[in-house]
C-alpha atoms as a printed R data frame, in Angstrom:
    type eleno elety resid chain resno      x       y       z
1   ATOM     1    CA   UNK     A     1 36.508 -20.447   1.553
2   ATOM     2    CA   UNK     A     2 36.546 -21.167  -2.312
3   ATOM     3    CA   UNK     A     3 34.052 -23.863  -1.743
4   ATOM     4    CA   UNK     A     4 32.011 -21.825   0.130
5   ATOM     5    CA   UNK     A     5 32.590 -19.101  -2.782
6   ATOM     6    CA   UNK     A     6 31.580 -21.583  -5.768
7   ATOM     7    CA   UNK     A     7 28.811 -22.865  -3.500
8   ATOM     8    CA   UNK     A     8 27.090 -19.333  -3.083
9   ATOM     9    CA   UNK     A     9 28.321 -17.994  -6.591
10  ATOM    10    CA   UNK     A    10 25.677 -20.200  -8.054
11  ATOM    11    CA   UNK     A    11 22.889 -19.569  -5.360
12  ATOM    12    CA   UNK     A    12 23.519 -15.738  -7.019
13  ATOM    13    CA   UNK     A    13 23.280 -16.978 -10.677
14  ATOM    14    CA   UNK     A    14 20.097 -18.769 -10.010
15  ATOM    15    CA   UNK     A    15 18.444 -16.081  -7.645
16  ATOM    16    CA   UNK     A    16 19.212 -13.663 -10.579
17  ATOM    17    CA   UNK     A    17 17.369 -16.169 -13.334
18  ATOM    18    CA   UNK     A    18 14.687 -16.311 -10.767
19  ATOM    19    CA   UNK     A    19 14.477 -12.726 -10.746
20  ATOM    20    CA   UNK     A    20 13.789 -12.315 -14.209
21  ATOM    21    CA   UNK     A    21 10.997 -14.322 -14.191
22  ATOM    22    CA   UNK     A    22  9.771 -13.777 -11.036
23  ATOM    23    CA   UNK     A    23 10.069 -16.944  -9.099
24  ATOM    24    CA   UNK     A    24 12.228 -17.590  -5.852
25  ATOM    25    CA   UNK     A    25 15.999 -19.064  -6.947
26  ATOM    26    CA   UNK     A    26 16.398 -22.630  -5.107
27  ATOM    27    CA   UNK     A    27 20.160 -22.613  -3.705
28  ATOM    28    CA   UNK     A    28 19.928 -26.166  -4.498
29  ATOM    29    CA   UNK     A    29 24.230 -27.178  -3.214
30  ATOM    30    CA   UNK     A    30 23.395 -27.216   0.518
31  ATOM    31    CA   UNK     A    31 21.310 -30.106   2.228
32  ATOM    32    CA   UNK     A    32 18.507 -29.156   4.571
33  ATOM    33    CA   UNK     A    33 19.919 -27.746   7.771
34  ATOM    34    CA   UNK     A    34 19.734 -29.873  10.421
35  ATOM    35    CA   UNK     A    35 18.254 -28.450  13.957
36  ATOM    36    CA   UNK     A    36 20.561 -27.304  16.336
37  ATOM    37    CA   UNK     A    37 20.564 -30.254  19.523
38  ATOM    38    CA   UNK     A    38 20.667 -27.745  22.075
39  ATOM    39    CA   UNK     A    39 17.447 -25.509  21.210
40  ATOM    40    CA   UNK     A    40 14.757 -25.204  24.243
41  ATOM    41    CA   UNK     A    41 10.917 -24.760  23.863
42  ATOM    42    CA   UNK     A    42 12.297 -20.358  24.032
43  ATOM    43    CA   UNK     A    43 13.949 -18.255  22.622
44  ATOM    44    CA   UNK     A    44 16.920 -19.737  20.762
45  ATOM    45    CA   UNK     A    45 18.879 -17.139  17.940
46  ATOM    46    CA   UNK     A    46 21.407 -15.015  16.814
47  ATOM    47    CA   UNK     A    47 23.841 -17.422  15.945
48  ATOM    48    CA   UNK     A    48 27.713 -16.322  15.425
49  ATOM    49    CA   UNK     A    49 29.933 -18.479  14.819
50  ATOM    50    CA   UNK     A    50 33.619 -17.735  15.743
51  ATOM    51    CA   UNK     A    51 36.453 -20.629  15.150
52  ATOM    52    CA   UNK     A    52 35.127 -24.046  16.624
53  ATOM    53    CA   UNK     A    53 32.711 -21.877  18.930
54  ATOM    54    CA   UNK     A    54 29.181 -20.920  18.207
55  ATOM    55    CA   UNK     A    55 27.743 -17.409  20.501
56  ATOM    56    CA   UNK     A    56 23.848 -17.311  19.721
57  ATOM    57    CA   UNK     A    57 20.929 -15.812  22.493
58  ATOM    58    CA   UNK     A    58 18.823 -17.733  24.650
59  ATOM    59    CA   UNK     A    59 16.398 -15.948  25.900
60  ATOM    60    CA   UNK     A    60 17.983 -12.708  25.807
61  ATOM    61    CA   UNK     A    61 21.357 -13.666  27.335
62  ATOM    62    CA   UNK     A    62 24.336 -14.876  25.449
63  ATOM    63    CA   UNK     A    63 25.427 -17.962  25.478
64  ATOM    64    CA   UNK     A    64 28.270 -20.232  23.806
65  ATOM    65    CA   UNK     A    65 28.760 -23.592  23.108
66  ATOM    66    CA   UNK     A    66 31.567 -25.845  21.500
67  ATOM    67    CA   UNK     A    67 32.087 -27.934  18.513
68  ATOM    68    CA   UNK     A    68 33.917 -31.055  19.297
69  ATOM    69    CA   UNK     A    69 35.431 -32.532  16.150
70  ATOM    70    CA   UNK     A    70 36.232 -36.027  17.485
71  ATOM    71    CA   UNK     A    71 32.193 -36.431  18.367
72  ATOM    72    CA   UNK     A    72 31.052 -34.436  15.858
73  ATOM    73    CA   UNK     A    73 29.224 -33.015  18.531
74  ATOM    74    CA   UNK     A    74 28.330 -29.348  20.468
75  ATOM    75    CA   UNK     A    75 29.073 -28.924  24.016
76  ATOM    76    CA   UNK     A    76 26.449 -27.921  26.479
77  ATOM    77    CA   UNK     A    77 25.823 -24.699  25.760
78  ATOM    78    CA   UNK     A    78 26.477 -21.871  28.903
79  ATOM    79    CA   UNK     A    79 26.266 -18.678  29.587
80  ATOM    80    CA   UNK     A    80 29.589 -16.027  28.368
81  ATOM    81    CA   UNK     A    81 31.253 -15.820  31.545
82  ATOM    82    CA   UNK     A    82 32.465 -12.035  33.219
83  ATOM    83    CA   UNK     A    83 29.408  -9.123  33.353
84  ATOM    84    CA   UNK     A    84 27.867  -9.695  29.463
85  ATOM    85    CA   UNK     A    85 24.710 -10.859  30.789
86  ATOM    86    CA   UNK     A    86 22.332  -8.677  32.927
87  ATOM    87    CA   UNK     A    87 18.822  -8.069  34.345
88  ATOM    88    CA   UNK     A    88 18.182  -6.253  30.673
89  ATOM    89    CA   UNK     A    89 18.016  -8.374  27.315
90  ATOM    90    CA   UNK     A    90 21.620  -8.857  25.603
91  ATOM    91    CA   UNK     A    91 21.404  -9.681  21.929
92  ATOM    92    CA   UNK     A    92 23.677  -9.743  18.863
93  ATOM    93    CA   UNK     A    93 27.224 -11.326  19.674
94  ATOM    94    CA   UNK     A    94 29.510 -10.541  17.243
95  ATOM    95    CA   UNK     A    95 33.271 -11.621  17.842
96  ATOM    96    CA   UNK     A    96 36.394 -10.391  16.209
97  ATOM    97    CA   UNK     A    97 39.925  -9.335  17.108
98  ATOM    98    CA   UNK     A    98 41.350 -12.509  17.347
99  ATOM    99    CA   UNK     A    99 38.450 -14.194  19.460
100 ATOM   100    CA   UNK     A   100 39.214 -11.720  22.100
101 ATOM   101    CA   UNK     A   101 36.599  -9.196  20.796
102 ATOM   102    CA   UNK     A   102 33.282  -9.004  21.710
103 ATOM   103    CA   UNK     A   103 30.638  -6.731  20.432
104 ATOM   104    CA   UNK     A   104 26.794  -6.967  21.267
105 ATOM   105    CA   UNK     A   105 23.908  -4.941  22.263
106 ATOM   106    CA   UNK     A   106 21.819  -4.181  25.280
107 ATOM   107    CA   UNK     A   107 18.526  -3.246  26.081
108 ATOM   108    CA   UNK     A   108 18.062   0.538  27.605
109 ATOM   109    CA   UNK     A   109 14.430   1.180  29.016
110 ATOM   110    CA   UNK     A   110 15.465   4.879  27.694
111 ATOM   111    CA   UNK     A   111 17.587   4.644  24.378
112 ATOM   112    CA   UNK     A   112 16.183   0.679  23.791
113 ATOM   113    CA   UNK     A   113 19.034  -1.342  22.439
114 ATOM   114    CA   UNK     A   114 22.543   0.079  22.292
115 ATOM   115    CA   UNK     A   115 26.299  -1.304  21.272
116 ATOM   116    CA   UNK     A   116 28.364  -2.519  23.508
117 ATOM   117    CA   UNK     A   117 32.185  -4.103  23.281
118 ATOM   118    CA   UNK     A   118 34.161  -6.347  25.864
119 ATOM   119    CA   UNK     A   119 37.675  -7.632  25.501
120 ATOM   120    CA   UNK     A   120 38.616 -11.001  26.587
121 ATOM   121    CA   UNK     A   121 40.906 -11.151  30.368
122 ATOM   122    CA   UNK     A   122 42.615 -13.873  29.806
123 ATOM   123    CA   UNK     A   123 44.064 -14.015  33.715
124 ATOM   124    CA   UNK     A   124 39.993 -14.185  34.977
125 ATOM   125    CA   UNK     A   125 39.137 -16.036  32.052
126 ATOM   126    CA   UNK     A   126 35.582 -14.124  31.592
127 ATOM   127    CA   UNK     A   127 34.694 -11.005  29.737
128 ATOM   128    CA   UNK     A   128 35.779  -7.640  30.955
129 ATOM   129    CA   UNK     A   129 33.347  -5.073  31.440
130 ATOM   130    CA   UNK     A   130 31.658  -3.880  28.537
131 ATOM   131    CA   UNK     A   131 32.000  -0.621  26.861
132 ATOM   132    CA   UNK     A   132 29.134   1.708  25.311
133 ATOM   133    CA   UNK     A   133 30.245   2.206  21.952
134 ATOM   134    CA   UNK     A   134 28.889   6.279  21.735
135 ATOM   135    CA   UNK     A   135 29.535   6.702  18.033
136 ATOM   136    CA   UNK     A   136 27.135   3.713  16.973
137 ATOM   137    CA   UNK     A   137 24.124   4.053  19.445
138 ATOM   138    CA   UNK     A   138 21.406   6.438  19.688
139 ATOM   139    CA   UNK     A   139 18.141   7.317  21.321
140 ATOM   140    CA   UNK     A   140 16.563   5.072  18.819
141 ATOM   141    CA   UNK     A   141 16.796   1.599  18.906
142 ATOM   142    CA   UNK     A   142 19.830  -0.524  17.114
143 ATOM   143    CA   UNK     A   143 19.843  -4.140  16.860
144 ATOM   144    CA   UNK     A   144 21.943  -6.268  14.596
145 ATOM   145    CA   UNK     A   145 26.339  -5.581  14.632
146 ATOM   146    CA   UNK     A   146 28.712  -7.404  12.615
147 ATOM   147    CA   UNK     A   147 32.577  -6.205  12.759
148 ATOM   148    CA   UNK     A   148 35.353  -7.019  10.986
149 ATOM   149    CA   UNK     A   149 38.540  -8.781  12.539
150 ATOM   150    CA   UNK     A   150 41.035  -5.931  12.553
151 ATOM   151    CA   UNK     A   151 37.911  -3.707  13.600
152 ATOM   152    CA   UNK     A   152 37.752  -0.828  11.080
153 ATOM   153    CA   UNK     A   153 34.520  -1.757   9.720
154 ATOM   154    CA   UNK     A   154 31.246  -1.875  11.412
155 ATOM   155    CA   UNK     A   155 27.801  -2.579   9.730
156 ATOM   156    CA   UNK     A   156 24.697  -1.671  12.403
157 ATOM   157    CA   UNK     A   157 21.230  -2.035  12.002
158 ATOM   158    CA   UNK     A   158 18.813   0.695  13.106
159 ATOM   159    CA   UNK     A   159 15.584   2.542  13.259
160 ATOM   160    CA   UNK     A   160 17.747   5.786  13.709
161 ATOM   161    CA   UNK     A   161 19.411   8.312  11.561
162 ATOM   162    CA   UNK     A   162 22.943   8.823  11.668
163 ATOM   163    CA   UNK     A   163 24.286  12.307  10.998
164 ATOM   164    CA   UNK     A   164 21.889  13.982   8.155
165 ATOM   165    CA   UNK     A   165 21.518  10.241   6.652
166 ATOM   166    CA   UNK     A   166 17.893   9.223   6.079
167 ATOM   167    CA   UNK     A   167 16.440   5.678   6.208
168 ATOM   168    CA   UNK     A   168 15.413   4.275   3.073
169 ATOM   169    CA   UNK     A   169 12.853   1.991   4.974
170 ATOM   170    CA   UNK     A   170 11.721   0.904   8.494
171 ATOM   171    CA   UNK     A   171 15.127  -0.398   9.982
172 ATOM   172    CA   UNK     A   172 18.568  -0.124   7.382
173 ATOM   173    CA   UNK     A   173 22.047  -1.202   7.687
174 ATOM   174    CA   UNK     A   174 24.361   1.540   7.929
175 ATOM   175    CA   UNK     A   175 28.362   1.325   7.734
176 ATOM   176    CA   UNK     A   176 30.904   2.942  10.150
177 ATOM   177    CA   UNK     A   177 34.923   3.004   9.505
178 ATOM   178    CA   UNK     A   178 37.790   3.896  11.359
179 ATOM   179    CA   UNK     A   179 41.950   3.652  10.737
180 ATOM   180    CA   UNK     A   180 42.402   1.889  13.551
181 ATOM   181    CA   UNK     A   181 40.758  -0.166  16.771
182 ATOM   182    CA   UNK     A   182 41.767   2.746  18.904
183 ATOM   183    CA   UNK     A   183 40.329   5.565  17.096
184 ATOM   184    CA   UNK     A   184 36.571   6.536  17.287
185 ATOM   185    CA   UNK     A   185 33.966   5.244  14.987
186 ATOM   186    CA   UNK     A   186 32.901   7.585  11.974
187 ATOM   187    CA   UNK     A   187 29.358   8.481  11.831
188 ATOM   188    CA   UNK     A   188 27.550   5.623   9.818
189 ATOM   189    CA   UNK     A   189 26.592   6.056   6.686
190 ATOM   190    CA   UNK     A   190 23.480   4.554   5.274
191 ATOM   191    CA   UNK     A   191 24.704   1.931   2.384
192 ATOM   192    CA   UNK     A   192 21.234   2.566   0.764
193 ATOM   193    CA   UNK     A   193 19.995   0.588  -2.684
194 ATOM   194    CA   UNK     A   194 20.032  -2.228  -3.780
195 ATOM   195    CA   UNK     A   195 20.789  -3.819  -0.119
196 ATOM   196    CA   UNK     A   196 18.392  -1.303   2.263
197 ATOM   197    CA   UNK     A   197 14.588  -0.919   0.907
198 ATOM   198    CA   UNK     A   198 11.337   0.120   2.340
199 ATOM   199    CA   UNK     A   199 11.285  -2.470   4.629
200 ATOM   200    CA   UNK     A   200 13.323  -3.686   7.246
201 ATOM   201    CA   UNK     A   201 16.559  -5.081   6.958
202 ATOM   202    CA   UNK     A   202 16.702  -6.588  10.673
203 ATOM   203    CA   UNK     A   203 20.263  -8.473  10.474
204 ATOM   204    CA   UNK     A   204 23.671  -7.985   8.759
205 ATOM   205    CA   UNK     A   205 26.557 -10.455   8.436
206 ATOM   206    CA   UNK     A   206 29.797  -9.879   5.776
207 ATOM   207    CA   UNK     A   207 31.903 -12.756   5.142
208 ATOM   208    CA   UNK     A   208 34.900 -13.098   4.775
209 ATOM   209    CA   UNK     A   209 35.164 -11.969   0.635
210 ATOM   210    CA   UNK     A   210 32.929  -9.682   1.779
211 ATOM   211    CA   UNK     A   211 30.124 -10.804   0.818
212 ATOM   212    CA   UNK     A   212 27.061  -9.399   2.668
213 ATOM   213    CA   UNK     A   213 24.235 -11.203   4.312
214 ATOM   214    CA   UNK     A   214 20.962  -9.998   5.348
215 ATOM   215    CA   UNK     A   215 16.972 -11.400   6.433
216 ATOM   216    CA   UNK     A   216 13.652  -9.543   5.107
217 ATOM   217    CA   UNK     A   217 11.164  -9.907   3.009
218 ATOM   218    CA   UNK     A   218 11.804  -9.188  -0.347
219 ATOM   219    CA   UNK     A   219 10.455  -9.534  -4.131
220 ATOM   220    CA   UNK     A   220 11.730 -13.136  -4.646
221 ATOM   221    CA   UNK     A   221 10.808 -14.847  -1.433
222 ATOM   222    CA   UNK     A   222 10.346 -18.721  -0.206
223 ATOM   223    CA   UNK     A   223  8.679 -17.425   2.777
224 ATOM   224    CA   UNK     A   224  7.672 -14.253   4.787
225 ATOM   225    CA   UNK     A   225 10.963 -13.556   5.469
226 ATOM   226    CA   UNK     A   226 14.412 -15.023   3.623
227 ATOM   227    CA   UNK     A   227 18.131 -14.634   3.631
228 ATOM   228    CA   UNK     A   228 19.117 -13.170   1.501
229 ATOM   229    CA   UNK     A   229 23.495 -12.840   0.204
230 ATOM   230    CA   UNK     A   230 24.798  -9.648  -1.834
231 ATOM   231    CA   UNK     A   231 28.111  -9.750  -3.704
232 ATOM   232    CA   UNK     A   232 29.389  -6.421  -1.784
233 ATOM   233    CA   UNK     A   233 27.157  -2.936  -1.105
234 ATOM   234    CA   UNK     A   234 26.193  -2.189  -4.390
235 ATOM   235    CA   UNK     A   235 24.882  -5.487  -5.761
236 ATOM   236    CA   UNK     A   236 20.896  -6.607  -5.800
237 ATOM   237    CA   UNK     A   237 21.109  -9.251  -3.221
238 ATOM   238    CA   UNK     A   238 19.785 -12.895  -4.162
239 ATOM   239    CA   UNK     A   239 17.826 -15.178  -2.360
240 ATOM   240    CA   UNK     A   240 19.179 -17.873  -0.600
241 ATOM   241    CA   UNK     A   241 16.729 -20.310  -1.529
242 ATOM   242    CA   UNK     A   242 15.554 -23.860  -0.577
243 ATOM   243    CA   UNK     A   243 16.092 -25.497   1.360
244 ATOM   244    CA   UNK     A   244 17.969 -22.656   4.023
245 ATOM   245    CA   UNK     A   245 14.956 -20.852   2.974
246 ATOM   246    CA   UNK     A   246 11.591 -22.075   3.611
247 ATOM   247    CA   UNK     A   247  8.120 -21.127   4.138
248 ATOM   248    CA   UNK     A   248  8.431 -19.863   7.855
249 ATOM   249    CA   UNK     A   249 10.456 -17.586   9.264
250 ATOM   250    CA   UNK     A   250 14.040 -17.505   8.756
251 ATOM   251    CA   UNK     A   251 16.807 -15.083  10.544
252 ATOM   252    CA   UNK     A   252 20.209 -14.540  11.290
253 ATOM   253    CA   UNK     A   253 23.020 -15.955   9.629
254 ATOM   254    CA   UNK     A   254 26.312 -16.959   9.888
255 ATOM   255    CA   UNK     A   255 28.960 -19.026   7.672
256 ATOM   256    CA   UNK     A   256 32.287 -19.897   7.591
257 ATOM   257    CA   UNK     A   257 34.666 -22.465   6.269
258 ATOM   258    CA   UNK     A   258 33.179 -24.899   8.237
259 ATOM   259    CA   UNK     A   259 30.043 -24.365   9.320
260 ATOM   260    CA   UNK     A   260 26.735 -22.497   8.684
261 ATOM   261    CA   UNK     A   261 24.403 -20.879  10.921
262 ATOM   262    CA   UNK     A   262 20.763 -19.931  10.525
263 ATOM   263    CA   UNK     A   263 17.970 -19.119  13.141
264 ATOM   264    CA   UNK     A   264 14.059 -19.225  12.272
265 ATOM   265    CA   UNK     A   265 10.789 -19.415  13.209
266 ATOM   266    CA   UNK     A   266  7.815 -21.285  13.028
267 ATOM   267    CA   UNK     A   267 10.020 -24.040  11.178
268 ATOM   268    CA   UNK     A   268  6.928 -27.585  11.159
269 ATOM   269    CA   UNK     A   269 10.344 -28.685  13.098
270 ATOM   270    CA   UNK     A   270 11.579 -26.790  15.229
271 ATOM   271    CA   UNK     A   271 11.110 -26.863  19.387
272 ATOM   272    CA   UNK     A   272 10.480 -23.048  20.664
273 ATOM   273    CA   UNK     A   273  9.621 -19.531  19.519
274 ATOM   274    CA   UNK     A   274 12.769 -19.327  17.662
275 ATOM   275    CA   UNK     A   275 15.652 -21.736  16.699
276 ATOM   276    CA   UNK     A   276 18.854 -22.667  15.394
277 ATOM   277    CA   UNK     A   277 19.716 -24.898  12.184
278 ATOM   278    CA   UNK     A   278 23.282 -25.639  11.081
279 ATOM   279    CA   UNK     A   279 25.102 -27.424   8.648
280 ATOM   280    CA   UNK     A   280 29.025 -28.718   9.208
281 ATOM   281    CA   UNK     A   281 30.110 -27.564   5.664
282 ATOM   282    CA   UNK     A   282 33.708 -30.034   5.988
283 ATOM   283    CA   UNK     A   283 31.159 -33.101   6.320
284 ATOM   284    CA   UNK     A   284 28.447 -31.988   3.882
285 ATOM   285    CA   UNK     A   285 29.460 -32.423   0.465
């Protein structure tokens, strides 16, 4: 993690210079991503990488694939086995607890997209049925949700109001606590400026330092729409920069130790309507 740390420490110092005088900041320590070998001419996204396995959507299910150290290779990616995946559009995997943890959300013809969590059975070896999460859904629609491993913190993005919280923009990230996994959630509160603005903040990812992740388009931009990394809640976040930014499109994202995830569109080279680019952080130095 410090490498990871002292690689996006300076992506902050430069996005901040590049603030001041009004130009994009070029991350400059990563290599261009490479594209994901196991995107299709769809709907490829929402990459979350957990351990040695990557959850992302295809097509609106969810799907996992994994990373085989020896080939320096993915697996063929398949569907999440047990009843994740329905007739509706899942999005949004987000594990914790462990591995054994899985939060996502679901489309609702009434209420659009809601939350949803499933614990691992290890005996069936699939997913157990998944749980509405009340606390975090309304009749509005919700899309991104990133947890923490001991699941007490929850950031959710949303359309909605929470409580008497107001949005700052089109779609915010909102935060939601609790003392323990078995207690309800609180009711989110909006984390407001510098991180939410008048524009949509579609997707939210906190490592684990804490820093926080998001995708928009902002004052200092590459392209349409950047990622973006913020110290914690109350620091300006800085751009990414080239080359995980670019001029298209880019998404969701997703780092650890070892790897880092990105999705985009309308990359010169990528295959469908949206895909995935990585980078194996242990083998690019």
């Amino acid at each position: 993690m410090m490498k990871t740390y002292l690689r996006l420490l300076s992506v902050l110092v430069m996005a901040s210079l590049a603030m001041l005088a009004g130009v994009p900041a070029m991350a400059g320590e990563y290599p261009a991503p490479r594209l994901w070998e196991h995107n299709t001419p769809g709907v490829d996204r929402m990459p979350f990488v957990y351990g040695d396995t990557l959850y992302y959507v295809r097509d609106y299910d969810i799907y996992c694939s994994v990373w085989d150290n020896a080939a320096r290779a993915w697996s063929e990616p398949k569907p999440v086995p047990g009843p994740i995946n329905t007739g509706a559009n899942e999005i949004w995997p987000c594990l914790t607890g462990g591995g054994k943890v899985l939060y996502f959300a679901r489309y609702d013809p009434i209420s659009d997209y809601d939350f949803y969590r499933s614990e691992w059975d290890e005996a069936a070896k699939a997913w157990g049925e998944p749980v509405l999460i009340e606390e975090l859904s309304t009749d509005t629609q919700e899309w991104a949700i990133w947890v923490n491993e001991d699941e007490t913190v929850a950031y959710v993005t949303t359309k909605a109001n929470y409580g008497e919280g107001k949005t700052l923009g089109n779609r915010d990230i909102w935060k939601s606590v609790r003392n323990d996994k078995s207690a309800e959630w609180s009711i989110p509160v909006n984390i407001g400026a510098p991180i939410n603005t008048e524009g949509n903040e579609w997707s939210v990812f906190a490592d684990a330092d804490g820093r926080i992740y998001i995708d928009g388009a902002r004052a200092v931009t590459v392209g349409k729409s950047d990622l973006y990394v913020a110290e914690n809640e109350q620091t300006e976040p800085g751009n990414l920069g080239a080359p995980i930014n670019s001029e298209a499109d880019e998404r969701e994202f997703s780092i650890t130790d070892k790897f880092l995830f990105l999705s985009a569109s309308k990359r010169d080279d990528g295959v469908g309507g949206y895909d995935i680019w990585y980078l194996v952080l242990d083998n690019e130095k």
